[in-house]
Structure formats: C-alpha cells, structure tokens
N, CA, C and O atoms as a MOPAC input file, in Angstrom:
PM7 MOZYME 1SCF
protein

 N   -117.28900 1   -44.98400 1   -29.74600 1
 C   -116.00000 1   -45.55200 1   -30.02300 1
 C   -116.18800 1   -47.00300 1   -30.46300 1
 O   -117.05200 1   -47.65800 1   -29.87900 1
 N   -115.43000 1   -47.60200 1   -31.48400 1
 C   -115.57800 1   -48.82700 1   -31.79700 1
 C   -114.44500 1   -49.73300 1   -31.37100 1
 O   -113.37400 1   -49.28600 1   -30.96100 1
 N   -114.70600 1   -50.96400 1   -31.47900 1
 C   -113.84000 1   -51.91100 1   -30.88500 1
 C   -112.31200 1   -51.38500 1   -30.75300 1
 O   -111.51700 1   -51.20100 1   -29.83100 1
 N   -112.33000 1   -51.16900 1   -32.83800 1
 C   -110.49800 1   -50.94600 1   -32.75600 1
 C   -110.38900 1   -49.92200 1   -32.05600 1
 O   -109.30300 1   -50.13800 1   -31.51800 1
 N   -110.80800 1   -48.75900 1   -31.59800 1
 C   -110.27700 1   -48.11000 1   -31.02600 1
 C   -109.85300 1   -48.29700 1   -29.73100 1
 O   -108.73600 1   -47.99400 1   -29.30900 1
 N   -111.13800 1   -49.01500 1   -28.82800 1
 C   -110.77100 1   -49.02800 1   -27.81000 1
 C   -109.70000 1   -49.93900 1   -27.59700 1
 O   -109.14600 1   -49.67500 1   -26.52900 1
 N   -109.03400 1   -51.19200 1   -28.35900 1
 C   -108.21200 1   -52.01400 1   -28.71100 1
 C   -107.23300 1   -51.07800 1   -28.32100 1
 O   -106.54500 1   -51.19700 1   -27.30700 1
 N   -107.18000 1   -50.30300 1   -28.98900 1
 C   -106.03800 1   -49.42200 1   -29.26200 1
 C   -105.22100 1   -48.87500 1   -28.06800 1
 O   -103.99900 1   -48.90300 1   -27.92000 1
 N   -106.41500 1   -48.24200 1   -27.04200 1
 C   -106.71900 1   -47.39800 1   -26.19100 1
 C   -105.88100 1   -48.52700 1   -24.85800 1
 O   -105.06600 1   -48.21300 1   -23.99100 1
 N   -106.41100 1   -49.67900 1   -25.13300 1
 C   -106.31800 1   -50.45500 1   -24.06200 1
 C   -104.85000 1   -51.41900 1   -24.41200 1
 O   -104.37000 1   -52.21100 1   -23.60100 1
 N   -104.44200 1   -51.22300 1   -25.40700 1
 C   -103.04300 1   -51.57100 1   -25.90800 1
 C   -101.69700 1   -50.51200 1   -25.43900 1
 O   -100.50800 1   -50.56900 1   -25.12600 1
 N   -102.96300 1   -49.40200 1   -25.66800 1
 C   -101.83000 1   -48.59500 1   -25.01000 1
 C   -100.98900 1   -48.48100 1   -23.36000 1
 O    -99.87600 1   -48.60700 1   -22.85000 1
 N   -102.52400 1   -48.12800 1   -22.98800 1
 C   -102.30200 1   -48.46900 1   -21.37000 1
 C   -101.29700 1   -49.88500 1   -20.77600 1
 O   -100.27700 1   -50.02000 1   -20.10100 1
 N   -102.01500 1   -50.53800 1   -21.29100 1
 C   -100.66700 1   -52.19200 1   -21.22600 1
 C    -99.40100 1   -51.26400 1   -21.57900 1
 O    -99.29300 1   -50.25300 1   -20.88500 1
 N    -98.63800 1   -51.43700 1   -22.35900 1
 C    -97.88200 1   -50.74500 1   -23.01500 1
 C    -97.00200 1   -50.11700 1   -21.88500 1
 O    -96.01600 1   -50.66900 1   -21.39600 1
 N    -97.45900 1   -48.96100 1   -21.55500 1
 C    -97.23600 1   -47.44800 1   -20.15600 1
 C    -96.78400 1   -48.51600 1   -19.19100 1
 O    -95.60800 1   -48.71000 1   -18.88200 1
 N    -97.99700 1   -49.30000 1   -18.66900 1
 C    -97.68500 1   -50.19000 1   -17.51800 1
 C    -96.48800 1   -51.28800 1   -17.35100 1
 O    -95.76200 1   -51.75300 1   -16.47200 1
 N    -96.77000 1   -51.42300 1   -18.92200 1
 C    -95.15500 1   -52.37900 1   -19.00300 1
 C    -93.62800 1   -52.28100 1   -18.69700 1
 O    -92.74400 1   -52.96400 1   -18.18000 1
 N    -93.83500 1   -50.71800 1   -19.46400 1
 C    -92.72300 1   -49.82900 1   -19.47300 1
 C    -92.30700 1   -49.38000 1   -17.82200 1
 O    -91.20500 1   -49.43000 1   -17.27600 1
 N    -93.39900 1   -49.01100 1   -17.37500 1
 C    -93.07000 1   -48.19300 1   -16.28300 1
 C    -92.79500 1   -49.74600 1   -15.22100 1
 O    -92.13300 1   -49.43700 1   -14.23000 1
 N    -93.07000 1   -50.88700 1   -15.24100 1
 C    -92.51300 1   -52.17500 1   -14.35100 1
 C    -90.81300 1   -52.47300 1   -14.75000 1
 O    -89.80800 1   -52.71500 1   -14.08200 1
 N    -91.16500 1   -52.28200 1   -16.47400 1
 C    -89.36600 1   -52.49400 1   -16.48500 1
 C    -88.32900 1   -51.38700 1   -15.53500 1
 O    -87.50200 1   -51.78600 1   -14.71400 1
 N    -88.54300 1   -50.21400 1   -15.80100 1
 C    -87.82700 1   -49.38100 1   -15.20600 1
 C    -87.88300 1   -49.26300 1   -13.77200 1
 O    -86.97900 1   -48.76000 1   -13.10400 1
 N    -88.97100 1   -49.74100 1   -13.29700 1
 C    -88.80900 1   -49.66100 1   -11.52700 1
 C    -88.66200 1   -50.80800 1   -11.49700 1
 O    -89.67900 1   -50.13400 1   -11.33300 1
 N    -88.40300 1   -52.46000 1   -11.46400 1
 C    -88.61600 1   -53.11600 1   -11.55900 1
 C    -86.55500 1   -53.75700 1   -11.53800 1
 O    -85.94900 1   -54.45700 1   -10.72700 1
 N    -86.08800 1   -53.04000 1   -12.89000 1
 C    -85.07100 1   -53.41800 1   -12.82000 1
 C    -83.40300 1   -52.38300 1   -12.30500 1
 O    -83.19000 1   -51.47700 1   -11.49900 1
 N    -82.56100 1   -53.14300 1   -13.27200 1
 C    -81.13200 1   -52.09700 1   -12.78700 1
 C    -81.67300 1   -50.56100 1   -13.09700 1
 O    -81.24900 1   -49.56100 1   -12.51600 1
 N    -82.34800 1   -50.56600 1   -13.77900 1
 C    -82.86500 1   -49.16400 1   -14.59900 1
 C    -83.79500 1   -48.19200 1   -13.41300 1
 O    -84.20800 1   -47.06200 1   -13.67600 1
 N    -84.00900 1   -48.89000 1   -12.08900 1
 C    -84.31700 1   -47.93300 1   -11.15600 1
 C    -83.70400 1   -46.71900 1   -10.77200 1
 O    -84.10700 1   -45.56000 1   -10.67200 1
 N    -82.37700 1   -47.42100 1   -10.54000 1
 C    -81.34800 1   -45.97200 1   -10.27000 1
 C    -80.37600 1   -45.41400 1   -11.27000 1
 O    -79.32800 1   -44.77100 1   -11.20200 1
 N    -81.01900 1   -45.83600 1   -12.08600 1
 C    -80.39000 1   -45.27500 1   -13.60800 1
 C    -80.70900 1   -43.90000 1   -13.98500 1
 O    -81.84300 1   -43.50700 1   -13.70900 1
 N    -79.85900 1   -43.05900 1   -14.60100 1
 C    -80.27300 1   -41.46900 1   -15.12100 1
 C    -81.32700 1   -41.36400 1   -15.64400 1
 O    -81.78000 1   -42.49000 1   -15.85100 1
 N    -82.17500 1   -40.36100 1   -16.07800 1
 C    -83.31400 1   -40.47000 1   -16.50300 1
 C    -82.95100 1   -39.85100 1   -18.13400 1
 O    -83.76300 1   -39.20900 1   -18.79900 1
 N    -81.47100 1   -40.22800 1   -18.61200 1
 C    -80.96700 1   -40.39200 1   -19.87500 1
 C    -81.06800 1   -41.59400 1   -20.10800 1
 O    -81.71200 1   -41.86900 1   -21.12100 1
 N    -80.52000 1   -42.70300 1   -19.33000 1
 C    -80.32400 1   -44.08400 1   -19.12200 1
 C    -81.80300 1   -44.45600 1   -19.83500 1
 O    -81.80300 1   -45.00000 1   -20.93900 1
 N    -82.97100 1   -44.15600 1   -19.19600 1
 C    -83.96400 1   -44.28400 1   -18.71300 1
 C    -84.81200 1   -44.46300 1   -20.52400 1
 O    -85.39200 1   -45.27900 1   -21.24000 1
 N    -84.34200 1   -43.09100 1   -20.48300 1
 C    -85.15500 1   -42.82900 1   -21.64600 1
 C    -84.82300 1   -43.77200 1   -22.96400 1
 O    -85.69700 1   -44.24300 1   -23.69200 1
 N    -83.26000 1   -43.98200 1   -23.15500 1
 C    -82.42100 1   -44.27800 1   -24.23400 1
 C    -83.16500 1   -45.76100 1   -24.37400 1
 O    -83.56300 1   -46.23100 1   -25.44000 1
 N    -83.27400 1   -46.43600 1   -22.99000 1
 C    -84.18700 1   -47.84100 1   -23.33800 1
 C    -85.50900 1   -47.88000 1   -23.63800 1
 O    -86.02900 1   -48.75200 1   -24.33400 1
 N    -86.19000 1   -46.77000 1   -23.02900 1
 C    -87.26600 1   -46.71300 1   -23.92200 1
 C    -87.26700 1   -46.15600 1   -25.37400 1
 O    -88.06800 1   -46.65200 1   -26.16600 1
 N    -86.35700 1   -45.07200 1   -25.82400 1
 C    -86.58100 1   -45.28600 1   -27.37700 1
 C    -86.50100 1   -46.36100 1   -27.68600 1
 O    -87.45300 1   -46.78300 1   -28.34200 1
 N    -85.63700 1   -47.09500 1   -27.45700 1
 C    -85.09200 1   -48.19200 1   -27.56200 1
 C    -85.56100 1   -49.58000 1   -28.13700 1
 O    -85.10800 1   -50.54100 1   -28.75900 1
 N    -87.07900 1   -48.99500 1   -27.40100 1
 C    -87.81400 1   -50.10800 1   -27.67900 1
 C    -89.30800 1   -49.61600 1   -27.93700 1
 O    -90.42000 1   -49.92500 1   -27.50800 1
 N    -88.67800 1   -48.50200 1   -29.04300 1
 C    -90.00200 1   -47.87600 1   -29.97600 1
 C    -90.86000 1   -46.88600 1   -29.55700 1
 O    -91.74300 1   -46.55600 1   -30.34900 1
 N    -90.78500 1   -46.22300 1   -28.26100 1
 C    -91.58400 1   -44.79000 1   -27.65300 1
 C    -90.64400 1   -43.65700 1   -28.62600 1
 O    -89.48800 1   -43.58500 1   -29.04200 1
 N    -91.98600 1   -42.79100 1   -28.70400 1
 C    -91.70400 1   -41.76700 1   -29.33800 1
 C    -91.32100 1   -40.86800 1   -28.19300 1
 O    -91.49700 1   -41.22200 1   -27.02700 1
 N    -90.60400 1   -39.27100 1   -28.64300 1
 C    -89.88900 1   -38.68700 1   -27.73800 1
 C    -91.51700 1   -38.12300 1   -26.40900 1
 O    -91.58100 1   -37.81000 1   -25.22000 1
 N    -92.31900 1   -38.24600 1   -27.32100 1
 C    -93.58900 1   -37.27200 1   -26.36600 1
 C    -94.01100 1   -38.37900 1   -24.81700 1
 O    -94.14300 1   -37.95000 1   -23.67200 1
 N    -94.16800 1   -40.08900 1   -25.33700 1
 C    -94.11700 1   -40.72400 1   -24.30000 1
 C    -93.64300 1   -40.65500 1   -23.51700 1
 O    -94.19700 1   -40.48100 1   -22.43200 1
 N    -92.25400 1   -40.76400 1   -23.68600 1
 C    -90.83400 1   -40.81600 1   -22.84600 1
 C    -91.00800 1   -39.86400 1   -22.22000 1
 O    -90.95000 1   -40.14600 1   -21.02300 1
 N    -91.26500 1   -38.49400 1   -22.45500 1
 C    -90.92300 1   -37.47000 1   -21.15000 1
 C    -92.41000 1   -37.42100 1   -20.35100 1
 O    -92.78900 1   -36.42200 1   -19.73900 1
 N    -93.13200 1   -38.58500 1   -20.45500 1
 C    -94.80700 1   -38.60600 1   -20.13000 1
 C    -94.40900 1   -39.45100 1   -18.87400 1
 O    -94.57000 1   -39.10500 1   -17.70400 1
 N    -93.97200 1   -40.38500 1   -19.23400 1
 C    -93.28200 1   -41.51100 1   -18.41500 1
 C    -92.40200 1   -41.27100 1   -17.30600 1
 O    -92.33000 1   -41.85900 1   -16.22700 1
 N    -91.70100 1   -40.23500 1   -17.79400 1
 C    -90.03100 1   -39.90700 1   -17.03500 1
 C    -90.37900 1   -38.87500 1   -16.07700 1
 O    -89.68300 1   -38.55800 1   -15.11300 1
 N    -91.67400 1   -38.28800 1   -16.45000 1
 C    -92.14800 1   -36.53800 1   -15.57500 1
 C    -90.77300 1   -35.50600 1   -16.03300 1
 O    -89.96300 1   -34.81500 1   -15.41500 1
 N    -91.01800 1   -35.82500 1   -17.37800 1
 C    -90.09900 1   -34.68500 1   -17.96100 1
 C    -90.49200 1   -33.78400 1   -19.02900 1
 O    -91.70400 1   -33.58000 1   -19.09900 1
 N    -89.73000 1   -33.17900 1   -19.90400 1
 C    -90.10200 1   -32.62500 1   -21.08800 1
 C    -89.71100 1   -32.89400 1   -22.14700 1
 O    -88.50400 1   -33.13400 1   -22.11400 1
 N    -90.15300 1   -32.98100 1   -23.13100 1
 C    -89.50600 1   -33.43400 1   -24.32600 1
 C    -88.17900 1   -32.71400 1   -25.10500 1
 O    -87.45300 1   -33.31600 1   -25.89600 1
 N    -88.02800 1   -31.32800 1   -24.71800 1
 C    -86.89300 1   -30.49800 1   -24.34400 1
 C    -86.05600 1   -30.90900 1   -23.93700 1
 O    -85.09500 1   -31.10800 1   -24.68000 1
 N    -85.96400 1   -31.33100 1   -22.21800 1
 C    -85.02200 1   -32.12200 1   -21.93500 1
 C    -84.69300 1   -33.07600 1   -22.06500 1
 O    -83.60300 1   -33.18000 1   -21.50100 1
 N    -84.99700 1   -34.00900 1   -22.53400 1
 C    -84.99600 1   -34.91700 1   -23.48400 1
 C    -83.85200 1   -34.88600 1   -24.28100 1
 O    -82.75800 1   -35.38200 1   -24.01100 1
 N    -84.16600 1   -34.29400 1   -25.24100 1
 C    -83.52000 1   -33.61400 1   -26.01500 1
 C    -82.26500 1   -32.81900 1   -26.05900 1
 O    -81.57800 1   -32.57000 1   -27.04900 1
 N    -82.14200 1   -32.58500 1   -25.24400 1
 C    -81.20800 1   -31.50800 1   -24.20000 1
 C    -79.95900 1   -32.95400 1   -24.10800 1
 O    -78.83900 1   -33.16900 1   -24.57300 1
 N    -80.72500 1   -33.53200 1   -23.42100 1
 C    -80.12300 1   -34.79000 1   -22.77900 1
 C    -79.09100 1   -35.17000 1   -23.72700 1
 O    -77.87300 1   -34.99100 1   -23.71200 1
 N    -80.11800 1   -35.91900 1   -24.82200 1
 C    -79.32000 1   -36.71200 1   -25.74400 1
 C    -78.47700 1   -35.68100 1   -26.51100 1
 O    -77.79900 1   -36.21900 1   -27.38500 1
 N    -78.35400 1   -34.55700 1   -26.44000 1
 C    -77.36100 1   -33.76400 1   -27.11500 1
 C    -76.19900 1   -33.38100 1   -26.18000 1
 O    -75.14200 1   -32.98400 1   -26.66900 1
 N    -76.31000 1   -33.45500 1   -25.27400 1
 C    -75.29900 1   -33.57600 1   -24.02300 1
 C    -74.10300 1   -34.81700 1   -24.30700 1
 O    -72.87800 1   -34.90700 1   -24.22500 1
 N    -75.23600 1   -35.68600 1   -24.68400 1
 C    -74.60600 1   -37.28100 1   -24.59200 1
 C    -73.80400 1   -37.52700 1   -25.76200 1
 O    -72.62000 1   -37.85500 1   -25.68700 1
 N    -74.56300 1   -37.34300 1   -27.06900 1
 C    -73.26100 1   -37.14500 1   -27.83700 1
 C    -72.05900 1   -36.18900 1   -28.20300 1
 O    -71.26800 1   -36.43000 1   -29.11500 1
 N    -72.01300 1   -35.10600 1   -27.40800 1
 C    -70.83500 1   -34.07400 1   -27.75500 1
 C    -69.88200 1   -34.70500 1   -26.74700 1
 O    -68.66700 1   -34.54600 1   -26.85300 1
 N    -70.45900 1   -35.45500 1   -25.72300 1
 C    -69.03000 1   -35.92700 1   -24.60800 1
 C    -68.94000 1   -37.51400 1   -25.00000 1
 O    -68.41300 1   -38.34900 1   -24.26500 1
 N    -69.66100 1   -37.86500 1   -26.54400 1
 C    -68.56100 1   -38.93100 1   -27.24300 1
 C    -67.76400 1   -38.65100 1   -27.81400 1
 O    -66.64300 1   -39.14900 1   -27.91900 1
 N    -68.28400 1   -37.67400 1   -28.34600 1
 C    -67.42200 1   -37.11600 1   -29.54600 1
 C    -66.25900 1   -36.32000 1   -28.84200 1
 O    -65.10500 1   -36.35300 1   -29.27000 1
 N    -66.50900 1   -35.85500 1   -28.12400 1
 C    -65.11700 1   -35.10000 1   -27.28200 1
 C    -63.90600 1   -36.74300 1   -26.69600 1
 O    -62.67700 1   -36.80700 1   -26.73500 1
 N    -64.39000 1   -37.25400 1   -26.46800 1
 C    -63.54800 1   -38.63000 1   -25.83700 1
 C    -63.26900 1   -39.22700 1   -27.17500 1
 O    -62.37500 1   -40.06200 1   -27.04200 1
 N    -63.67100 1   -39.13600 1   -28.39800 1
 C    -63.41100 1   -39.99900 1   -29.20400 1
 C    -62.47300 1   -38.79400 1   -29.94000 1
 O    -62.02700 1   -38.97100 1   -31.07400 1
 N    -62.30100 1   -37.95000 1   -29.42100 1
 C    -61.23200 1   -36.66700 1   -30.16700 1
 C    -59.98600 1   -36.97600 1   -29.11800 1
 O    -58.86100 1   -36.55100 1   -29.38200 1
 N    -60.23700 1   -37.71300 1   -27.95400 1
 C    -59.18400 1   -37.41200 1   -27.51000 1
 C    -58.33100 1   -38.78900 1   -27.01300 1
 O    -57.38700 1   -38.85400 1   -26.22600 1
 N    -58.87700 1   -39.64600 1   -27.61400 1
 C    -58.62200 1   -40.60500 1   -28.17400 1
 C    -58.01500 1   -41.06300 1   -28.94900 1
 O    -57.64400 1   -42.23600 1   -28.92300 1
 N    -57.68400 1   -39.99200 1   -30.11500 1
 C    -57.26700 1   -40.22000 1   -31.38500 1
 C    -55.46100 1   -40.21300 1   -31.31900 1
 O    -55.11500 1   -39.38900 1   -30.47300 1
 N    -54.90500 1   -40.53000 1   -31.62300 1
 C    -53.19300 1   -40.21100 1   -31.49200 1
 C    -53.18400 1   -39.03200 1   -32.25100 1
 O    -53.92800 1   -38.70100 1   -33.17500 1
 N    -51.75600 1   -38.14500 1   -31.47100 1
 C    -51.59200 1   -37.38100 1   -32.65300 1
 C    -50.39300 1   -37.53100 1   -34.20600 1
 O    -49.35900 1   -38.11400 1   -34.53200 1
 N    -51.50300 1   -36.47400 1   -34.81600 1
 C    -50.70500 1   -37.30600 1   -36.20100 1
 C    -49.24000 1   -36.90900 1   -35.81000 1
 O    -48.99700 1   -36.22100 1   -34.81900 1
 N    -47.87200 1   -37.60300 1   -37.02900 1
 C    -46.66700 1   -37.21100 1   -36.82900 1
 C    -46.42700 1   -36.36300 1   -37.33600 1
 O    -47.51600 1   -35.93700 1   -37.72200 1
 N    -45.56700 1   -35.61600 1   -37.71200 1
 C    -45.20200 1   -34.22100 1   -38.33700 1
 C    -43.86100 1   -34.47500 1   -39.06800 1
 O    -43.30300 1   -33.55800 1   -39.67000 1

C-alpha cells in the first residue's frame, strides 16, 4: 500500500470517529435514527456509511426517508385551503 492510500484509509477512520462524537456527543443522541441519518447526509456520507454508522440498513434508510416525505406532502395537502366553487 502506498502513502495515498493509507492517507486515505486513515482519513477515513478520522472521519467515522468524528461523526460518531457528533451524534453521541450532541442533541442528536436522542434523536431518531432518521434525525440521525439526515445530518449525516447532510454533511456528505453516502447512504452505505450511514446505515454502517447507525447499525442499520441501507433499506431502511431508505424506507425512512420515504416515510418522511409522504407525511410532508400529506400536511402540505392539508394545508392547502379549499378552492371556492
């Protein structure tokens, strides 16, 4: 292995460790593990990290964030006035 790689290797690990201090660390302790995730995309993890991190699946994941926007979109339907007639 050459330097950059291990650079790489050892950029990463920082990285994991960083992530995983913010979330135990802050409000984001007892936060959903939607909460959870949304700040780590957030701040550039791909979906495979995130459920590496979370002890999840990238499925649910997924699952998640599709949960999350149909109950905006349902509140933002019901939200709307109705038209007049």
């Amino acid at each position: 292995m050459n330097n950059s790689e291990t650079d790489n290797q050892n950029l990463a690990i920082i990285a994991r460790a960083l992530s995983y201090l913010c979330i135990t660390s802050t409000d984001l302790q007892n936060a959903s593990i939607g909460d959870k995730a949304k700040f780590l995309h957030s701040i550039g993890y791909p979906d495979k990290e995130i459920a590496s991190l979370l002890n999840t699946t990238v499925n649910s994941l997924r699952v998640l964030r599709s949960l999350k926007k149909s109950k905006k979109s349902k509140s933002k339907s019901k939200n709307k006035p109705a038209e007049a007639q």
